[in-house]
C-alpha positions as CSV (number, residue, x, y, z in Angstrom):
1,X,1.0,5.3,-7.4
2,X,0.4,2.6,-5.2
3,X,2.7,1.8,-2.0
4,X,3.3,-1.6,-0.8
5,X,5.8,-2.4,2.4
6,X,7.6,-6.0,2.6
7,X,7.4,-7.3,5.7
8,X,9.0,-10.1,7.2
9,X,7.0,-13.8,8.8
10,X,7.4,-11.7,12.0
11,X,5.6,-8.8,10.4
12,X,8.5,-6.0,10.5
13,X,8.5,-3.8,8.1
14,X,11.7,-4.5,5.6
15,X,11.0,-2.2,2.5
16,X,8.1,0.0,1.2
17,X,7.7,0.2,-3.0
18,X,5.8,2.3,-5.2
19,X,3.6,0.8,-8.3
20,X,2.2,2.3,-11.2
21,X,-1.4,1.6,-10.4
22,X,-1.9,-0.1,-13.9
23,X,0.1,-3.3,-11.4
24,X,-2.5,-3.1,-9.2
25,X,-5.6,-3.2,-11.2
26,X,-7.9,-5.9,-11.8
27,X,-10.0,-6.7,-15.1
28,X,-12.6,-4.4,-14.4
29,X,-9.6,-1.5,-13.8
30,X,-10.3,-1.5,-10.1
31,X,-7.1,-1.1,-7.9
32,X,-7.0,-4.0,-5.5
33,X,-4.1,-5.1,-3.4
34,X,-4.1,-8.9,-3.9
35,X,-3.4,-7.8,-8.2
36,X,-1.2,-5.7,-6.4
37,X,0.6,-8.5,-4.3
38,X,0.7,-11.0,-7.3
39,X,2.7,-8.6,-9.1
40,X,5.1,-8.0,-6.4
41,X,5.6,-11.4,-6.0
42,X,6.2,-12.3,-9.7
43,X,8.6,-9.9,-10.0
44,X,10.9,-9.4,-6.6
45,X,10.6,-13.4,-5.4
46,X,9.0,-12.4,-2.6
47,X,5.5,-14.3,-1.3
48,X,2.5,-11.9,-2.2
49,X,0.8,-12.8,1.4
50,X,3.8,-10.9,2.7
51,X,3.0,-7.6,0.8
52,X,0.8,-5.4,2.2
53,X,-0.3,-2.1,0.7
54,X,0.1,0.9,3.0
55,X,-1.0,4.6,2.4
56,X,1.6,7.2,1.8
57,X,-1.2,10.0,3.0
58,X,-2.9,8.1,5.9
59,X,-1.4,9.1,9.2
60,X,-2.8,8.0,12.8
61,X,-5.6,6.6,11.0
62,X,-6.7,9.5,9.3
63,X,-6.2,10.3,5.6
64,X,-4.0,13.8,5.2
65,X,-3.5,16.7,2.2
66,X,-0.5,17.4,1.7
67,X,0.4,20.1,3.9
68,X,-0.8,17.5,7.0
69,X,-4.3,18.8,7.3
70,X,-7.3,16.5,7.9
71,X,-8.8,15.7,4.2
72,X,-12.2,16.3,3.9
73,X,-13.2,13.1,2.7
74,X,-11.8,10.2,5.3
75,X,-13.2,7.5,2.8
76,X,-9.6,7.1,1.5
77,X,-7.7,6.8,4.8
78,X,-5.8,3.2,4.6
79,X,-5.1,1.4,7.8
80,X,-3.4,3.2,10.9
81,X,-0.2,4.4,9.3
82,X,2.2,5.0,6.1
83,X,4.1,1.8,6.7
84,X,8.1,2.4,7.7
85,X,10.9,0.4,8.4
């Protein structure tokens, strides 16, 4: 699953979606968030600039199991933090 927040011109967050990550693949079955952000705006009317995808593990810029703990590979961690409204 991939998570995308809404966020407003003024860049607050106003909602956070899931996607199958089938949404959010290109051709080559890569997941990429601008495939990601055209489908989001296609289907909730919402401009796709103003999508931006957000890590459910990745917590003060680090990317976390599940029980919190530092993952072993930090490749994955996704900007600072899960996005929230």
């Amino acid at each position: 699953m991939a998570s995308f927040a809404k966020i407003s011109e003024e860049n607050e967050v106003m909602q956070v979606l899931t996607l199958d990550n089938v949404n959010c693949q290109n051709e080559s079955n890569v997941e990429t968030e601008s495939v990601g952000q055209a489908y989001l705006e296609l289907h909730n009317n919402w401009p796709a600039h103003l999508w931006i995808q957000t890590s459910y593990n990745t917590r003060s810029g680090k990317y976390r199991n599940d029980d919190g703990t530092e993952h072993s590979d930090q490749s994955k961690a996704f900007r600072g933090n899960y996005a929230g409204i």
